[in-house]
C-alpha positions in Angstrom: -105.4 -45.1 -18.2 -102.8 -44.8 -15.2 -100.3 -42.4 -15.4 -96.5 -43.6 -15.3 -94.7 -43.0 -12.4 -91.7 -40.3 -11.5 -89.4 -43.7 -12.3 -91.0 -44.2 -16.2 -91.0 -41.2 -17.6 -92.6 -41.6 -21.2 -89.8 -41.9 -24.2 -89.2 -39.1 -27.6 -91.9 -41.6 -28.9 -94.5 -41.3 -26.2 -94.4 -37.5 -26.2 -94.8 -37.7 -29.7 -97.9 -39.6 -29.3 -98.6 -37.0 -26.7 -98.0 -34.4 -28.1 -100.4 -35.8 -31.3 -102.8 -36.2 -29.4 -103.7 -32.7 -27.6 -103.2 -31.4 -31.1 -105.9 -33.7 -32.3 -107.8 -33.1 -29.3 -107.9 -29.5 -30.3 -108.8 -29.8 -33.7 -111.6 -31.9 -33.4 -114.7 -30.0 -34.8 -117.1 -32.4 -31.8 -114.3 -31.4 -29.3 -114.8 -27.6 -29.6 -118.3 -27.0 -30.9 -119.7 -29.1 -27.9 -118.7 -26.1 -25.9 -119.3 -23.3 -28.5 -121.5 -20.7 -26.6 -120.5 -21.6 -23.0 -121.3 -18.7 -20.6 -119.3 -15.7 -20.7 -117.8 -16.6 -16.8 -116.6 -19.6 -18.2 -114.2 -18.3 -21.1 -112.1 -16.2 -19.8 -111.0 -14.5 -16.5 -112.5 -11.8 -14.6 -113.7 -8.3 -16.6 -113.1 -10.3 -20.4 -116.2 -10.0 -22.3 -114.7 -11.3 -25.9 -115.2 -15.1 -25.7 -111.6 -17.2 -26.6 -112.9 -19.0 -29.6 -113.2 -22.4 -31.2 -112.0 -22.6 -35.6 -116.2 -22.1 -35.4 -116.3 -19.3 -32.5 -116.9 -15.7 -32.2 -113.5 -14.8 -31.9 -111.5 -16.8 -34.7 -115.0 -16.0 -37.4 -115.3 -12.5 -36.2 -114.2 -9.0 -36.8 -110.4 -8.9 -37.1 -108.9 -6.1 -34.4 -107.6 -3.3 -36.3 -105.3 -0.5 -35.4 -104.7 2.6 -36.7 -101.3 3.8 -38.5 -98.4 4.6 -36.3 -96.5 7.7 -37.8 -93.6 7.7 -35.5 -93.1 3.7 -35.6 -93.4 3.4 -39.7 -90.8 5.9 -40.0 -88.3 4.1 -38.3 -88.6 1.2 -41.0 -85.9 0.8 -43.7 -87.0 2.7 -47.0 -87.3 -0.8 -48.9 -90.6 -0.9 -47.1 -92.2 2.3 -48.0 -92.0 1.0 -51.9 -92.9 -2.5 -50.8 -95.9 -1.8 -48.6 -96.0 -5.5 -47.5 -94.9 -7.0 -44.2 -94.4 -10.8 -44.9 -94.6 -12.3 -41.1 -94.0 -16.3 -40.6 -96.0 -18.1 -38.4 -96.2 -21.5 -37.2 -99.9 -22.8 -36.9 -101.1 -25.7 -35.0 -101.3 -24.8 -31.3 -104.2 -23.2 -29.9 -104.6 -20.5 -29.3 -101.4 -19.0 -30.4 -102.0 -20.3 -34.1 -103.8 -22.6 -35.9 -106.0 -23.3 -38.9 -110.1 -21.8 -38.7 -112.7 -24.2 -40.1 -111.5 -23.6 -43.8 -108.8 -25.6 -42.9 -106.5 -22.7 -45.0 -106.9 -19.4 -42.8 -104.4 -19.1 -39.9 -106.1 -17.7 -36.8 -105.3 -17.0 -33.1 -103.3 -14.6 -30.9 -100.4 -14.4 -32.7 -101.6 -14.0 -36.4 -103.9 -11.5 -34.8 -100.8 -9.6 -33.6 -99.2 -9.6 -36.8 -102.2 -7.9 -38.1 -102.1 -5.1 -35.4 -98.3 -4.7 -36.3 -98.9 -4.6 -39.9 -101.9 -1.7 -39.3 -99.5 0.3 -37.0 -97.1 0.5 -39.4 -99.1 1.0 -42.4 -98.3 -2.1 -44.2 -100.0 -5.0 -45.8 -100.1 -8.2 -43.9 -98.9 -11.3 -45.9 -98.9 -14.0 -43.3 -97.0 -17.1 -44.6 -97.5 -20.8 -43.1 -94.2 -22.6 -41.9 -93.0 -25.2 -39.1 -91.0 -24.7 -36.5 -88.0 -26.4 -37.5 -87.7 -24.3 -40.6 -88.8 -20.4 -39.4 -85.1 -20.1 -38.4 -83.4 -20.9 -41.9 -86.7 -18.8 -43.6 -86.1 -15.9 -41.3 -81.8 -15.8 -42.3 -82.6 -15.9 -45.8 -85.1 -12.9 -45.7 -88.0 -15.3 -46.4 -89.5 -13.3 -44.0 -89.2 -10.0 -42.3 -90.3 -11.3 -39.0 -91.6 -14.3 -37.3 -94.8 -14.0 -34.7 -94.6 -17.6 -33.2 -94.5 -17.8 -29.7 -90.9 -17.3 -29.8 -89.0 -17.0 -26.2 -85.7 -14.2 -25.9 -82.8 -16.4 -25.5 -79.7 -15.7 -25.4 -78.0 -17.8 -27.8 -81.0 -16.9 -30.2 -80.1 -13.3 -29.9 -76.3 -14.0 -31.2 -78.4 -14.2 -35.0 -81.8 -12.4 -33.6 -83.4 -9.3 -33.0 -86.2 -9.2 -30.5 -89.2 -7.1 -30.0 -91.3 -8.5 -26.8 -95.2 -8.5 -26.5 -95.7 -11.6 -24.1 -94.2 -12.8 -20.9 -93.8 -16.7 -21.2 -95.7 -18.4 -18.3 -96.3 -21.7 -17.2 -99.9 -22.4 -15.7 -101.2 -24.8 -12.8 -104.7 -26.1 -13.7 -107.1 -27.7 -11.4 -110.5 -28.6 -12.1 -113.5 -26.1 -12.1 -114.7 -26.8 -8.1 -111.3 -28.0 -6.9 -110.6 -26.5 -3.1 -107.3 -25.3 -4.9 -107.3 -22.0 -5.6 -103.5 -21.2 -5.4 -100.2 -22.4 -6.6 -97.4 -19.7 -5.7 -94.9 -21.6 -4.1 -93.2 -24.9 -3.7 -95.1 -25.4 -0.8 -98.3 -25.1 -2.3 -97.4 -28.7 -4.7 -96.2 -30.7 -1.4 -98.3 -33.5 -1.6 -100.1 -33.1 -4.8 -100.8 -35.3 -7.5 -99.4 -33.3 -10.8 -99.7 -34.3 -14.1 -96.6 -32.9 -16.2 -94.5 -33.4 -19.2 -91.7 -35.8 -19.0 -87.9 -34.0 -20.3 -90.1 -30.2 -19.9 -89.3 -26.9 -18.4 -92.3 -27.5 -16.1 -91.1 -30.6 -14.9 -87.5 -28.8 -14.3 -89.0 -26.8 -12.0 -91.0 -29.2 -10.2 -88.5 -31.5 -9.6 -86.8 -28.1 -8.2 -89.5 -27.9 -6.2 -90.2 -31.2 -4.7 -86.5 -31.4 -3.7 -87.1 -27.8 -1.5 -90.6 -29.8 0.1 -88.3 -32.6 0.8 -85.8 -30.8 2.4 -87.9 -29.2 4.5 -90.0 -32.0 5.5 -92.8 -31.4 3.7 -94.5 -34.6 1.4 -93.6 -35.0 -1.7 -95.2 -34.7 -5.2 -96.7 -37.2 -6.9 -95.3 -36.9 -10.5 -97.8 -38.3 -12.8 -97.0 -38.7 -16.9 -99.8 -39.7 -19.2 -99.3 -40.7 -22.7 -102.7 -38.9 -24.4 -104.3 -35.8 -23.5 -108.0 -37.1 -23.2 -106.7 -39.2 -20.3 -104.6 -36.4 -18.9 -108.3 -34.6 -19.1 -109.9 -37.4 -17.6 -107.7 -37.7 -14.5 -108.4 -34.5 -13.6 -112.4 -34.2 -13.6 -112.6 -37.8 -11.8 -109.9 -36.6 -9.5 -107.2 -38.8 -9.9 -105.0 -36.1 -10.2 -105.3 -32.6 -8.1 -103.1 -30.5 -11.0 -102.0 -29.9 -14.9 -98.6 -28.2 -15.0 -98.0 -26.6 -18.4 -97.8 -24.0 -20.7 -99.9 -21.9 -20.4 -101.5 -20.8 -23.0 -102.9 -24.3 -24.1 -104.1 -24.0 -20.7 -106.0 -21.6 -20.7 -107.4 -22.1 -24.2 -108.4 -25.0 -22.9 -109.9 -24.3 -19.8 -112.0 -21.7 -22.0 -113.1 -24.1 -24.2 -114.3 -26.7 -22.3 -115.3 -24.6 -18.9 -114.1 -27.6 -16.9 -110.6 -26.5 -15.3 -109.3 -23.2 -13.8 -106.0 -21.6 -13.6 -104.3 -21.3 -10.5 -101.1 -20.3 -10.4 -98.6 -18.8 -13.0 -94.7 -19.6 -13.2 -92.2 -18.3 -15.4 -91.5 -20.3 -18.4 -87.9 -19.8 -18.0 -88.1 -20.1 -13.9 -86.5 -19.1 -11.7 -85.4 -16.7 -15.1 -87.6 -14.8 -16.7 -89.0 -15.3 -20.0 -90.3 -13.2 -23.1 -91.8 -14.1 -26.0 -90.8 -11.8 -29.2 -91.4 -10.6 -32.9 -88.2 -12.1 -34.0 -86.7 -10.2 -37.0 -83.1 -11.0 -38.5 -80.5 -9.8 -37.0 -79.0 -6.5 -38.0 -82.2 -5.8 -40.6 -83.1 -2.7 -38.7 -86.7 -4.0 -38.2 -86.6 -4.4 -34.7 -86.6 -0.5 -33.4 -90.0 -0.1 -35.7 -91.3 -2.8 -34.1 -90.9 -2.3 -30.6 -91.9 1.2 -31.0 -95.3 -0.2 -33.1 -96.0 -2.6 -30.5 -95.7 -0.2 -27.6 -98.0 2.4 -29.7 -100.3 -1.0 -29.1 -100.2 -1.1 -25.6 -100.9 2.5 -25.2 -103.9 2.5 -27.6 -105.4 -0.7 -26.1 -105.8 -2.8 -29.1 -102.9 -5.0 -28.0 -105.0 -5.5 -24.5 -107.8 -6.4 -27.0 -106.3 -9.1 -29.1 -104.8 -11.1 -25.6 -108.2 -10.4 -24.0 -110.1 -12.4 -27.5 -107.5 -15.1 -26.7 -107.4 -15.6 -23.0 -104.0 -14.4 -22.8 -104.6 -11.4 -20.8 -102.5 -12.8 -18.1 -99.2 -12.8 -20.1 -99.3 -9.3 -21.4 -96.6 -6.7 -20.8 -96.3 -3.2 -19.6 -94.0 -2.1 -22.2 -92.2 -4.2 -25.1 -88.4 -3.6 -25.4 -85.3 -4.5 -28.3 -83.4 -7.4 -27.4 -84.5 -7.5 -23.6 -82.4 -9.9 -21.5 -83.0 -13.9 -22.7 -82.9 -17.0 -21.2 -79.1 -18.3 -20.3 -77.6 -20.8 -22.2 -78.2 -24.3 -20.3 
């Protein structure tokens, strides 16, 4: 298949289609058990030894990460919670790795249901993870549906106006190539001048692309070749026969991905909310008083390692934070 040009970007319909596609891509038992006990250097990056998993792999079949109760953070919650002893958390499922359903096709697994577990264990409550879509976590979360939602959520700043925010991953774009491309580095606009780069059409990676192809321009440097492909096998495709030198995406797909199959490597990172910065958040209603327990649970995370643990199992360790904060600053409004 050849990819559309800069000048036909692909319709609402076509990134449906696209969109449909990687997710059928990723749930295809063939698709992920052909590569189910690759070699450890191909999983994840340097010093992970916990393989990102397939619905059938080591990391989603397992032994959930636990941690251990938190004192200081489960007394900042409201009293309700003490009688309740259940934290109801709302999750998304059908990206990989952040969430999605194991083999059972009914258990929700991945990085973020894993970190609703580690928050439910620090703060010595039960974890009842509930199923729900993107469209409708909003309206669930405002009626007290749920306590909090752990779905890849990004800190903006119109969200905080009905919000809180607890952070525990920065937001990051990814440049893949394939596994034995020369490229190695993507830091800079420079670095795309003259590259062939597949992208999403109407994205935030494309936003910035265009941002930086106009710099190479102005400069004198050659330009990008935008390429837009309507299904992810070809997008794949492209890439190992060399049609095309880059992926630009988010990246967490990426890298599940690139784990997955062995095939591509990441090679530069970029700020999903560029030239911002970006977090993603336990998102808790606004005004509930949830959110100072939770940032303090989630840094008593960090500091015992188990946080490190559950990116690491899920090839995220190149998103983690230093230290999770209440309400940090969000993206601007556009």
């Amino acid at each position: 298949m050849k990819p559309r040009n800069l000048r036909q970007r692909p319709g609402p319909r076509s990134r449906l289609r696209l969109l449909g596609s990687l997710l059928l891509l990723l749930s295809l038992p063939g698709v992920l058990n052909a590569c189910a006990d690759p070699s450890p250097a191909s999983l994840a990056p340097a010093g992970t030894s916990d393989p990102v998993a397939s619905p059938t792999g080591p990391a989603a079949t397992g032994e959930p990460i636990r941690a251990a109760l938190n004192p200081a953070a489960a007394a900042l919650l409201p009293g309700s919670f003490a009688a309740r002893g259940t934290l109801v958390v709302g999750n998304a499922p059908g990206s990989a790795p952040l969430g999605f359903y194991a083999a059972d096709n009914v258990t929700v697994v991945g990085s973020e249901p894993a970190m609703a577990q580690l928050l439910a264990d620090a703060l010595g409550l039960k974890l009842s993870l509930q199923a729900t879509s993107w469209a409708d976590w909003p309206l669930g979360l405002g009626s007290g549906k749920y306590d909090a939602v752990i779905s890849n959520v990004t800190v903006t700043e119109e969200r905080k106006e009905r919000f809180d925010f607890s952070s525990y991953r920065n937001d990051q774009l990814g440049f893949y190539a394939r596994r034995d491309s020369p490229i190695s580095k993507i830091e800079r606009a420079a670095d795309v001048a003259g590259k062939k780069i597949i992208v999403g059409s109407g994205t935030n990676q494309e936003k910035v692309l265009l941002a930086w192809d106009a710099e190479n321009r102005a400069a004198g440097l050659a330009a990008v070749e935008f390429q837009y492909y309507d299904d992810a096998s070809a997008s794949d495709l492209a890439i190992q026969s060399g049609r095309s030198d880059l992926s630009f995406g988010p990246n967490a797909t990426g890298a599940y991905k690139a784990a997955v199959s062995g095939k591509t490597k990441l090679v530069g990172l970029v700020s999903g909310g560029w030239p911002d910065t970006a977090e993603i958040a336990v998102t808790s209603k606004k005004g509930s008083g949830l959110a100072a327990a939770f940032t303090a649970a989630l840094n008593g995370l960090i500091e015992d390692g188990s946080y490190a643990k559950v990116l690491e199992r899920w090839g995220l360790s190149s998103e983690a934070i230093r230290q999770s904060r209440t309400n940090p600053p969000g993206l601007p409004r556009r």
